[in-house]
Backbone as a chain_set.jsonl record, in Angstrom:
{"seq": "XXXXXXXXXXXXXXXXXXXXXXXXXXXXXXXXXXXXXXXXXXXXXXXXXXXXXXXXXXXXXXXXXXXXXXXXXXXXXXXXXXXXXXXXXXXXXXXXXXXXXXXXXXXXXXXXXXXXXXXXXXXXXXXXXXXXXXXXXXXXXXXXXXXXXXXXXXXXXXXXXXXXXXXXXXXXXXXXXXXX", "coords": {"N": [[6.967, 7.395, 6.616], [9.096, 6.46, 9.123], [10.49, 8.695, 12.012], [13.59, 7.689, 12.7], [14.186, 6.428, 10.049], [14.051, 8.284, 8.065], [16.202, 9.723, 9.032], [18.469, 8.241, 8.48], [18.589, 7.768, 5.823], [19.251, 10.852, 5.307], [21.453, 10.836, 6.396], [23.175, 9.088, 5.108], [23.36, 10.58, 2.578], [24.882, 12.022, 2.939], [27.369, 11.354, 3.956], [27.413, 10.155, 1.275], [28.329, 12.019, -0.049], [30.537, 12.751, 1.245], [32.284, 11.205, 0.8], [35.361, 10.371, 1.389], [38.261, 9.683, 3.873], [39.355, 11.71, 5.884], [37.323, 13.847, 4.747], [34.958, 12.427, 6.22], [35.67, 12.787, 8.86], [36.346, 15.119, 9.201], [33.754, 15.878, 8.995], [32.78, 15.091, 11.272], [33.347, 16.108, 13.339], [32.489, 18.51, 13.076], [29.98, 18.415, 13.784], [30.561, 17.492, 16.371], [31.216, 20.499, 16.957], [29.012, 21.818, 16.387], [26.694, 20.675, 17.932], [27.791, 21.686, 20.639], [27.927, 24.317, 20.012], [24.379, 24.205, 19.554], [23.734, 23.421, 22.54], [24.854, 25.69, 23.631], [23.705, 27.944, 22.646], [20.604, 27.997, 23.688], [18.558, 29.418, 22.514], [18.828, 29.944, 19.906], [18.758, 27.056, 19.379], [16.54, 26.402, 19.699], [14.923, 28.041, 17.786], [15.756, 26.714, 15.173], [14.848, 24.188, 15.554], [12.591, 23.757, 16.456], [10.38, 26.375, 16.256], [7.705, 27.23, 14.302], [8.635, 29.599, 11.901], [9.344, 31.726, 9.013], [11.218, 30.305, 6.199], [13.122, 31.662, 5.191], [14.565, 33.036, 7.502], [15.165, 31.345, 8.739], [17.031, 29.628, 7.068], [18.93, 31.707, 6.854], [20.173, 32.187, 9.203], [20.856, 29.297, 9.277], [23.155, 29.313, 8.074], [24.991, 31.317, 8.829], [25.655, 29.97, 10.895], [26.969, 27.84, 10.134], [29.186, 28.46, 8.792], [32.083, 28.101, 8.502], [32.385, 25.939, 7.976], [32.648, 23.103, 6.075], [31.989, 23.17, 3.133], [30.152, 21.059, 1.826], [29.045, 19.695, 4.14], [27.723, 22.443, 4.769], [26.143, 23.034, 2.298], [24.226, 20.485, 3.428], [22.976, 21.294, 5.946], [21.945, 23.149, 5.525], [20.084, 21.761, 3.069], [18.662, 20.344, 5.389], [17.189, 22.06, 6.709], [15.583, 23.159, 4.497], [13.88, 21.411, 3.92], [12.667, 21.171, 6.158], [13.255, 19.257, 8.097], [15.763, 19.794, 9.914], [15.338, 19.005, 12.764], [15.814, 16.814, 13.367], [18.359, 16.386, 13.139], [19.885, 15.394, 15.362], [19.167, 12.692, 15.186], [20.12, 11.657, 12.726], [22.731, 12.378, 12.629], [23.683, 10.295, 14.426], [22.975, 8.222, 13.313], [24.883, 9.021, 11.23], [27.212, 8.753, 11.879], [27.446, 6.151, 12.879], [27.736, 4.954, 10.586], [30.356, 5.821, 9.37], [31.701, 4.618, 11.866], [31.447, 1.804, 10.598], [32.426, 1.865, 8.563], [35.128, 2.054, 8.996], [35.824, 0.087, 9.952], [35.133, -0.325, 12.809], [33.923, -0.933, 15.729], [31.741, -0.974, 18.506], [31.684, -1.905, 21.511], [29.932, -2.539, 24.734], [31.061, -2.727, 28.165], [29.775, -3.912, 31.086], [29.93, -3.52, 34.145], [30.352, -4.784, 38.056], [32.118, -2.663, 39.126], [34.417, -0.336, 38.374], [37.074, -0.991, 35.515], [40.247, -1.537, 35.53], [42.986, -0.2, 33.709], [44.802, -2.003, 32.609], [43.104, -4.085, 32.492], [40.967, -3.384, 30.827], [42.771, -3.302, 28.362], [43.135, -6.081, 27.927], [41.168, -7.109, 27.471], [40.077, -5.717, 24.986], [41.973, -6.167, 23.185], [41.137, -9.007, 23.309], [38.825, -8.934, 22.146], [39.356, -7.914, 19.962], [40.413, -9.571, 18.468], [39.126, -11.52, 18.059], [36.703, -10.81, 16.651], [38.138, -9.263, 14.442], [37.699, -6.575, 14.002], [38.177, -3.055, 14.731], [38.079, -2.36, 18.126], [35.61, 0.065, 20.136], [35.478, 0.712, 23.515], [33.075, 0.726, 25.619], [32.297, 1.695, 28.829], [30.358, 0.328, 31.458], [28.9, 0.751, 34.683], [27.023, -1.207, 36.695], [25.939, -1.825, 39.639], [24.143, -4.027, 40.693], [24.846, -6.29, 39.219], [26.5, -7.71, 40.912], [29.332, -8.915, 40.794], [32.076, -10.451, 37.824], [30.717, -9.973, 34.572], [28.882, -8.312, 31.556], [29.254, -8.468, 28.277], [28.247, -6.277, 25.497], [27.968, -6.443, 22.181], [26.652, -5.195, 19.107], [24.469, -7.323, 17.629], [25.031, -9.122, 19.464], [25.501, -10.633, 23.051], [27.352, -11.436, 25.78], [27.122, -12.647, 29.092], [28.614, -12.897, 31.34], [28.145, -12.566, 34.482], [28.0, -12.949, 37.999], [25.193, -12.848, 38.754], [24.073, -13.215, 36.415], [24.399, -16.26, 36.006], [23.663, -16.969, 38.289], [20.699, -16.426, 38.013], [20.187, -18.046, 35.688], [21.162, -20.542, 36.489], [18.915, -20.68, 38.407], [16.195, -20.935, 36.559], [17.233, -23.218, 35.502], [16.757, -25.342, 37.588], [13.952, -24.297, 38.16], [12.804, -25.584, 36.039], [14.003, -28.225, 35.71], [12.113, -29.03, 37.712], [9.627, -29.37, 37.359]], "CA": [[8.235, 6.814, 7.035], [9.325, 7.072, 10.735], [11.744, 9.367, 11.815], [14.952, 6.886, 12.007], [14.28, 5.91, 8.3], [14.504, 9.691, 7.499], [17.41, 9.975, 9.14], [18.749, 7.402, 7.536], [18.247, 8.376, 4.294], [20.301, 11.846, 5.096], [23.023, 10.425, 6.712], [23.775, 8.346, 3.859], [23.619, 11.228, 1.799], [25.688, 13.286, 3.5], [28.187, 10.212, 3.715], [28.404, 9.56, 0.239], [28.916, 13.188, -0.607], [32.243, 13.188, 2.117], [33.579, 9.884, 0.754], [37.406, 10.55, 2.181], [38.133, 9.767, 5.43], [39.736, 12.987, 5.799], [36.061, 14.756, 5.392], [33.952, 12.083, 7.14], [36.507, 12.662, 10.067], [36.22, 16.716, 9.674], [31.998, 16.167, 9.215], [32.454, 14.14, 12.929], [33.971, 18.055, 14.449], [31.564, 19.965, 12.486], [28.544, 17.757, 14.342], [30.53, 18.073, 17.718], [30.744, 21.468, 17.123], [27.357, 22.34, 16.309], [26.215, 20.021, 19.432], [28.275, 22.388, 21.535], [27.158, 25.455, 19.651], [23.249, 24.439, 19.809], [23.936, 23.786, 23.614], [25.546, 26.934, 24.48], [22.721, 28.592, 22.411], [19.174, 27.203, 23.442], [17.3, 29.792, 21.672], [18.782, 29.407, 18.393], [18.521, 25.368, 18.499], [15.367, 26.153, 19.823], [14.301, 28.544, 16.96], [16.28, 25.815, 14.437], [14.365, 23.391, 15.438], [10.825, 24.111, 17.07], [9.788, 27.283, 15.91], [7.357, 27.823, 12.417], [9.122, 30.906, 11.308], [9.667, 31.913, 7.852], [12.185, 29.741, 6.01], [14.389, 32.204, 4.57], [14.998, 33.174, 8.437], [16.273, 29.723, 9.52], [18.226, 29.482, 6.21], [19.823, 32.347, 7.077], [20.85, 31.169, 10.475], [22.178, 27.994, 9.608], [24.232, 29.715, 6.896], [25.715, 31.808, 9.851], [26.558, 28.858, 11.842], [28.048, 26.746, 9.515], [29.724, 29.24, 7.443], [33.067, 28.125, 8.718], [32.531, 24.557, 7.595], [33.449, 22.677, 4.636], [30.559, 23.168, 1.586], [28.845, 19.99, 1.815], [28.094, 20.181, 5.653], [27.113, 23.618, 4.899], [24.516, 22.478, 1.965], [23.609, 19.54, 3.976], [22.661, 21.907, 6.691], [21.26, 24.12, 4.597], [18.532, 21.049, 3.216], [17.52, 19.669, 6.608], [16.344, 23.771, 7.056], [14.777, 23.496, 3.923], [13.333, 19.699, 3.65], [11.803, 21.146, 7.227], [13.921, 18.132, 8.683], [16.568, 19.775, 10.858], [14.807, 18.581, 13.777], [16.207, 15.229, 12.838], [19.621, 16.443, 13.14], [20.397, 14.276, 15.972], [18.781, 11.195, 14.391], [21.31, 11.887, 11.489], [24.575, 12.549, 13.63], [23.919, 9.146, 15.077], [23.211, 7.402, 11.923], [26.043, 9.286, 10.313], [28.476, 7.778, 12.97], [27.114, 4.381, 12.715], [28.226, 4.427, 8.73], [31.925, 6.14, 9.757], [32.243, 3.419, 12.035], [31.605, 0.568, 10.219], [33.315, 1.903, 6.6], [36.793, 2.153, 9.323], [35.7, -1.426, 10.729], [35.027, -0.026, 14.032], [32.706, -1.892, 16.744], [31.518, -0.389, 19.785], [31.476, -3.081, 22.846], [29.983, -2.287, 25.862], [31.059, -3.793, 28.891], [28.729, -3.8, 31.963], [30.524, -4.348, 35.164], [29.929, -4.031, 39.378], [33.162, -1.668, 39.458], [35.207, -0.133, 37.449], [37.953, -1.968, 35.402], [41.446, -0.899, 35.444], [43.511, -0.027, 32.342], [45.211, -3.621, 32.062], [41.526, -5.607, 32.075], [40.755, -2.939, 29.777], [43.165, -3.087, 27.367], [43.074, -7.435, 27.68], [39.487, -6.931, 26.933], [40.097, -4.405, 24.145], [42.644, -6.931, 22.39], [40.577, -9.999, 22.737], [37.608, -8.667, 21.137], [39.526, -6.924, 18.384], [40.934, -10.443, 18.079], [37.952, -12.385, 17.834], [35.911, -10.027, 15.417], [38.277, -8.563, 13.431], [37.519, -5.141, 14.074], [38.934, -2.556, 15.773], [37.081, -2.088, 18.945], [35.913, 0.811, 21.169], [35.366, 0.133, 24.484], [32.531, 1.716, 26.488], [32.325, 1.007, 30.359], [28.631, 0.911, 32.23], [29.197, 0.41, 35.679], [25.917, -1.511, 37.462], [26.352, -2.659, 40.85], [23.399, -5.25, 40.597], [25.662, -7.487, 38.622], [27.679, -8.739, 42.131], [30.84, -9.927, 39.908], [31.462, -10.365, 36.579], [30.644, -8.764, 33.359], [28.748, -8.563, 30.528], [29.272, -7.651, 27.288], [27.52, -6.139, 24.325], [28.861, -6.332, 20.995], [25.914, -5.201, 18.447], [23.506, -7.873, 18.576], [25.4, -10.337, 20.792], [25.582, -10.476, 24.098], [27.596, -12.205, 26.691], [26.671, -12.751, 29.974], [29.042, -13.405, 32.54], [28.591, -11.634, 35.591], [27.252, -13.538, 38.84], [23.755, -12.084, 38.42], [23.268, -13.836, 35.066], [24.796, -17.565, 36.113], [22.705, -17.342, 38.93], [19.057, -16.462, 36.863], [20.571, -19.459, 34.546], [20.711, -22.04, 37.681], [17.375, -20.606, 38.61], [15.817, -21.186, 35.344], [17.217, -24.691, 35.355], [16.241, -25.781, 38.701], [12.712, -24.996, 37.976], [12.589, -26.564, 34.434], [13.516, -29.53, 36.24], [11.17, -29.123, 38.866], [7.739, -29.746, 36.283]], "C": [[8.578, 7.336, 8.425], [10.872, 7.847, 10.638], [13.133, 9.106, 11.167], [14.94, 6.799, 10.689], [14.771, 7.007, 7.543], [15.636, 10.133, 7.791], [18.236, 9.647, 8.875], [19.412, 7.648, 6.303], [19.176, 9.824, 4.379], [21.577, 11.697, 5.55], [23.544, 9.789, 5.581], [23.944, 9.454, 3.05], [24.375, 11.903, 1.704], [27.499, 12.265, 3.415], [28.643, 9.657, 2.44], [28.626, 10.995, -0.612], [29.899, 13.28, 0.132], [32.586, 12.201, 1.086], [34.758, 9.267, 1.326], [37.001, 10.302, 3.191], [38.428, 10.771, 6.621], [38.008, 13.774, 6.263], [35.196, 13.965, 5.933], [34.824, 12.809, 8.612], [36.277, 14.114, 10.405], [34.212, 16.753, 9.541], [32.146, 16.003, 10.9], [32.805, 15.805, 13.639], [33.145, 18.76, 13.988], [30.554, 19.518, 13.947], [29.035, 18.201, 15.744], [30.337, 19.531, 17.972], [29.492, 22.724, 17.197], [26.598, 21.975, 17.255], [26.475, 21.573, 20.458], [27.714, 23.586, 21.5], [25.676, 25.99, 20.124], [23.297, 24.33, 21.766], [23.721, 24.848, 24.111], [24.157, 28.152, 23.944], [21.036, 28.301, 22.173], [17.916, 27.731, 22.498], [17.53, 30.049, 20.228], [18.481, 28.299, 18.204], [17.052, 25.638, 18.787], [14.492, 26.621, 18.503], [14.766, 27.541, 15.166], [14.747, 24.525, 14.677], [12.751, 22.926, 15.655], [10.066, 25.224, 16.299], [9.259, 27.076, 14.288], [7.595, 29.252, 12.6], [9.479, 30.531, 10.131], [11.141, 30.696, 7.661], [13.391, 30.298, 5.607], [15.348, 32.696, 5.976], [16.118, 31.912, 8.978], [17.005, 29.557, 8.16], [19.593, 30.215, 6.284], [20.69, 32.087, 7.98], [21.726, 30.145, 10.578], [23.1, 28.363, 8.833], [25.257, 30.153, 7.728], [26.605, 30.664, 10.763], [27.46, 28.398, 11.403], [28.906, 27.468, 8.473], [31.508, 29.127, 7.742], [33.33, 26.961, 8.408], [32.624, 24.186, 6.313], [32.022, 22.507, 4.063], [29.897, 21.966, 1.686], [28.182, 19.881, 3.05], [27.46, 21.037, 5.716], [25.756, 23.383, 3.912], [23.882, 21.761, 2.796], [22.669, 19.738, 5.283], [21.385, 22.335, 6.232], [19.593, 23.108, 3.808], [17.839, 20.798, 4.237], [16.764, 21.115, 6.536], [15.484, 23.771, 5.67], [13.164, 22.34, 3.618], [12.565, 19.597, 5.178], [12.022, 20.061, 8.357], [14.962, 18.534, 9.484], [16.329, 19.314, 12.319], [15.289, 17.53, 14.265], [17.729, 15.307, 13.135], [20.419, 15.535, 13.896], [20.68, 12.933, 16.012], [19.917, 11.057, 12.919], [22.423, 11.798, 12.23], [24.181, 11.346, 13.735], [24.021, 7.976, 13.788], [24.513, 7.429, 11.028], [27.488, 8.653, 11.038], [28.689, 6.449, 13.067], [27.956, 4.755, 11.284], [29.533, 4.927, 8.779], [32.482, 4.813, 10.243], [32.217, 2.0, 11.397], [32.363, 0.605, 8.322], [34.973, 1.619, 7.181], [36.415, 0.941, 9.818], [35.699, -1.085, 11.982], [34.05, -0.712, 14.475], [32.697, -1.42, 18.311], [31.21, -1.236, 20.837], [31.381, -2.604, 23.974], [29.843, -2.833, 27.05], [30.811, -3.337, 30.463], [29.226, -4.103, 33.095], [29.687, -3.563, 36.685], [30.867, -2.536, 39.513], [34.177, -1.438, 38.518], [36.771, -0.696, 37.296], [39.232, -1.422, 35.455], [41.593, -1.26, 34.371], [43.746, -0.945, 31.722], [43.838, -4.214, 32.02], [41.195, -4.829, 30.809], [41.292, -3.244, 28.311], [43.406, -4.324, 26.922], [41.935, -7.664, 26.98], [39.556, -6.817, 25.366], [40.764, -5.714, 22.977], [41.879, -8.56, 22.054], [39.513, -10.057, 22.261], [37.88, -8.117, 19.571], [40.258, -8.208, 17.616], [39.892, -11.667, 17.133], [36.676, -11.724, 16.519], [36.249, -9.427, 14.622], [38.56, -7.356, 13.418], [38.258, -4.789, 14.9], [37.732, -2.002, 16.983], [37.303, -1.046, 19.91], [35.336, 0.405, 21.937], [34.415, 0.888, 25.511], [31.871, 0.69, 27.862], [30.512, 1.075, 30.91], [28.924, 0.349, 33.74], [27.396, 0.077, 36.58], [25.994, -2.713, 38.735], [25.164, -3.707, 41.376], [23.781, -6.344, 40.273], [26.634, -8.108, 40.172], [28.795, -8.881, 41.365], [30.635, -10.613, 38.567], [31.675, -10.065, 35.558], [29.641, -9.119, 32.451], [28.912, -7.718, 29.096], [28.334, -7.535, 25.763], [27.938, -6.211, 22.94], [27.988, -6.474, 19.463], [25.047, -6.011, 18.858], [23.758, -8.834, 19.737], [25.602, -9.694, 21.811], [26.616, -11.363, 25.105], [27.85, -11.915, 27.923], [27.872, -13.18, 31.051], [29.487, -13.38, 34.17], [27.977, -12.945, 36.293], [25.522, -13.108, 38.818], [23.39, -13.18, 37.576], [23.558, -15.384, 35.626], [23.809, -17.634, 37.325], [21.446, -17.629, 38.51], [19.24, -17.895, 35.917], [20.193, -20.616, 35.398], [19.465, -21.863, 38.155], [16.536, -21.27, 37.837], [15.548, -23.006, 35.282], [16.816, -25.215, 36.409], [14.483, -25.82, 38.367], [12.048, -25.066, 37.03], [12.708, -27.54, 35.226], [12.75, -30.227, 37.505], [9.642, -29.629, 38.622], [8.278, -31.337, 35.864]], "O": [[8.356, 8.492, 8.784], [11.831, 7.781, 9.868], [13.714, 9.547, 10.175], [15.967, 7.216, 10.155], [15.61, 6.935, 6.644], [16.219, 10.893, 7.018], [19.173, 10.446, 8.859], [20.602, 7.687, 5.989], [19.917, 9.947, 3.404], [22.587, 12.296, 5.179], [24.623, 10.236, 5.19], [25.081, 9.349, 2.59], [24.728, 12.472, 0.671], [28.515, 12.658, 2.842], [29.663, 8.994, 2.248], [29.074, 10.973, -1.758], [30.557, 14.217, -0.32], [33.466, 12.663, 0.36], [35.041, 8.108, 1.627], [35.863, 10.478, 3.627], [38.017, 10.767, 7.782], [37.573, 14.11, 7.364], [34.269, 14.657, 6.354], [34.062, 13.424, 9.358], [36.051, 14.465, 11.563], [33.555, 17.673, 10.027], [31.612, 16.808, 11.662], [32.134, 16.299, 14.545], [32.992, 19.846, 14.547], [30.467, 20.226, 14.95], [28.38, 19.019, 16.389], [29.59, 19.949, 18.856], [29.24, 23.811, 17.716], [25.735, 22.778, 17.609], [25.589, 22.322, 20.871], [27.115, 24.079, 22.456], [25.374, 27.065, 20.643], [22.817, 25.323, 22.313], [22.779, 25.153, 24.843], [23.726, 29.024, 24.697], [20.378, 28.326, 21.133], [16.94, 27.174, 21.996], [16.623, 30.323, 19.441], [17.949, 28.027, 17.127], [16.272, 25.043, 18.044], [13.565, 25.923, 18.092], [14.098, 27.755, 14.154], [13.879, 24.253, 13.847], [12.045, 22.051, 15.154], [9.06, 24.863, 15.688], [9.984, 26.852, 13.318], [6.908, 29.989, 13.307], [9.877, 29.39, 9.892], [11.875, 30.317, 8.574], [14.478, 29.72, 5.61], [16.569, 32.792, 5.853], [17.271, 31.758, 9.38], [18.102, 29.133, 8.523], [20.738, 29.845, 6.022], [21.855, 31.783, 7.724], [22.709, 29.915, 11.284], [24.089, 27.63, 8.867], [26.368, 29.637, 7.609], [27.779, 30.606, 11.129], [28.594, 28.372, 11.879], [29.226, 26.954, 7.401], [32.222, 29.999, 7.245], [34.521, 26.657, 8.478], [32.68, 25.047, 5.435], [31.128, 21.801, 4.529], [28.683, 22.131, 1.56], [26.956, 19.944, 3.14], [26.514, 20.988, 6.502], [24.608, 23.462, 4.348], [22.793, 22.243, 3.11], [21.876, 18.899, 5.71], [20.221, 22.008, 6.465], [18.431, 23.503, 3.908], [16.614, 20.922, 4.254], [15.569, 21.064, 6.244], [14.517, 24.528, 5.762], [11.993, 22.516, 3.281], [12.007, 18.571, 5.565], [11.262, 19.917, 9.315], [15.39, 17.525, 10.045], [17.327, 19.292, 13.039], [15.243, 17.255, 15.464], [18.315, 14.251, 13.374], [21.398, 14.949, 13.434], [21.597, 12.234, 16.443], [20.233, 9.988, 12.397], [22.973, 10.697, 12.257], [24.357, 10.954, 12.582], [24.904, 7.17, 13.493], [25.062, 6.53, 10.39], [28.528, 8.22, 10.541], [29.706, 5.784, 13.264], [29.174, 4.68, 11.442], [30.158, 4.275, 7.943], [33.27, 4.069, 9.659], [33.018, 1.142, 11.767], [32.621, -0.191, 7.419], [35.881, 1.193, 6.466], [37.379, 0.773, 10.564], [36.571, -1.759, 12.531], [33.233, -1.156, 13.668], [33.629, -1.562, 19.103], [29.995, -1.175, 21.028], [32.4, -2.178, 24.517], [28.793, -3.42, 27.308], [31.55, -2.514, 31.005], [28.997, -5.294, 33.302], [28.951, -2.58, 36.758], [30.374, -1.489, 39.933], [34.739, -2.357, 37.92], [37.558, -0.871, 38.226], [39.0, -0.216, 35.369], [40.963, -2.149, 33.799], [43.306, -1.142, 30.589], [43.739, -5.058, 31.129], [41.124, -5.457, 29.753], [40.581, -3.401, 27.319], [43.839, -4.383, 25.771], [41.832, -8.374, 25.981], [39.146, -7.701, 24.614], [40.064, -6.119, 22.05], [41.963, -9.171, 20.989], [39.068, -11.142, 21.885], [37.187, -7.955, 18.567], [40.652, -8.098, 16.455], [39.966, -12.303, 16.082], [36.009, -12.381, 15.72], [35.45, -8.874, 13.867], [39.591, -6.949, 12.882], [38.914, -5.479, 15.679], [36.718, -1.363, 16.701], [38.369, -0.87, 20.5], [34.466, -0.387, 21.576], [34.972, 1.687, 26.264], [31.303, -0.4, 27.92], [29.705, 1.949, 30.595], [29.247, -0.838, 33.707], [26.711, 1.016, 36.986], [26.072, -3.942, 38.731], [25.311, -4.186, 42.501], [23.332, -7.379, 40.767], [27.417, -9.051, 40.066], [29.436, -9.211, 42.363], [29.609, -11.158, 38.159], [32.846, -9.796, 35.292], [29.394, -10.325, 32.445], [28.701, -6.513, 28.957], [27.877, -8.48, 25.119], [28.807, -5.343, 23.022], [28.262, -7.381, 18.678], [24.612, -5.932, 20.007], [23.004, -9.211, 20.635], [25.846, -8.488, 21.831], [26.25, -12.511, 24.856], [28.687, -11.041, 28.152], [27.549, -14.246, 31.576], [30.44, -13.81, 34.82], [27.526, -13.873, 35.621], [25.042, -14.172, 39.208], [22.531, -13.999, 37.901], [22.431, -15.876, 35.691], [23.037, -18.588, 37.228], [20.986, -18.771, 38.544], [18.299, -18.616, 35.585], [19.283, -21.425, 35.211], [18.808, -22.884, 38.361], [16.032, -22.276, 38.336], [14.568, -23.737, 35.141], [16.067, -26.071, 35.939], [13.806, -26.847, 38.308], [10.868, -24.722, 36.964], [11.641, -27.981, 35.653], [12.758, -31.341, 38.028], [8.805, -30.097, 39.394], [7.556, -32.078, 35.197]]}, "num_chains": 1, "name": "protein.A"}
C-alpha cells in the first residue's frame, strides 16, 4: 500500500476516536504544536523519524512530547512509534485535516491572481462561493504574475479560469482548430 493510503487509514482512526468537535479542534493544536516542536528540535524529529534505534527509546520520547496532550493523541502517537509509521506523520496531519474539514463543511478555494486582492474582492469572493456550494469557504490567495488580469480559481476538482492568460490560450486553441 503506498504511503497516502497508510496515512489514510490513521487519520481516520485517529478521527473516529476524537469524534467531538471540541477534540478534533484540540487534535488540530496538538499537530501545530508538535510541527513547531519537531521544527525547533531537528534532532529529535530527526531521531523520531529517520533513525533505527531501539523502540522502547522512541516510545519513550514521544511519551515525553506528548505528555501534555489529551490520551488519544498521546496513544495515537504512541502507535505510529510503534507500527514504525511515524514517519508518516505529516501524511496523516494532512489527511486528518482534510476529514475535519469536510465533517464542518469546509472547502478550501484557491484563488490565483496577477496582484493581490483587497479585503472587499475578498470577502465578495468568499460570499459567492459559500453561496454557490453551500459550504463554508476558506480562501487561499496565490499570487502569479503570468496571469496579466484576471483570476482563477480552484475549488477541489473544479477549476475556473478567468484570468487573461487563459481566454487568450482559449482564442488560440480556437483559431487553429479552425485553421485545419
Amino acid at each position: 500500500m503506498m504511503p497516502k493510503g497508510i496515512a489514510k487509514k490513521y487519520a481516520q482512526a485517529l478521527f473516529n476516536a476524537l469524534a467531538s468537535d471540541e477534540t478534533l479542534e484540540k487534535a488540530q493544536e496538538h499537530f501545530d504544536h508538535l510541527n513547531a516542536f519537531l521544527e525547533e528540535n531537528k534532532e529529535i524529529k530527526n531521531f523520531l523519524f529517520y533513525y533505527p534505534v531501539r523502540l522502547d527509546l522512541k516510545k519513550e520520547t514521544a511519551q515525553r512530547i506528548s505528555e501534555y496532550y489529551a490520551p488519544q493523541f498521546q496513544n495515537f502517537l504512541l502507535l505510529l512509534v510503534e507500527k514504525k509509521r511515524f514517519s508518516l506523520l505529516p501524511l496523516v496531519e494532512e489527511e486528518f485535516r482534510t476529514m475535519v474539514k469536510k465533517a464542518k463543511n469546509i472547502a478550501t478555494a484557491v484563488v490565483v491572481t496577477p496582484m493581490p486582492l483587497e479585503e472587499e474582492q475578498k470577502s465578495k469572493l468568499t460570499a459567492l462561493l459559500q453561496e454557490s456550494t453551500g459550504k463554508r469557504i476558506e480562501l487561499e490567495e496565490q499570487l502569479d504574475p503570468a496571469l496579466k488580469g484576471g483570476f482563477v480559481i480552484r475549488l477541489g476538482e473544479k477549476v475556473f479560469d478567468a484570468s487573461v492568460t487563459g481566454q487568450l490560450h482559449r482564442l488560440y486553441q480556437r483559431l487553429i482548430a479552425e485553421s485545419f
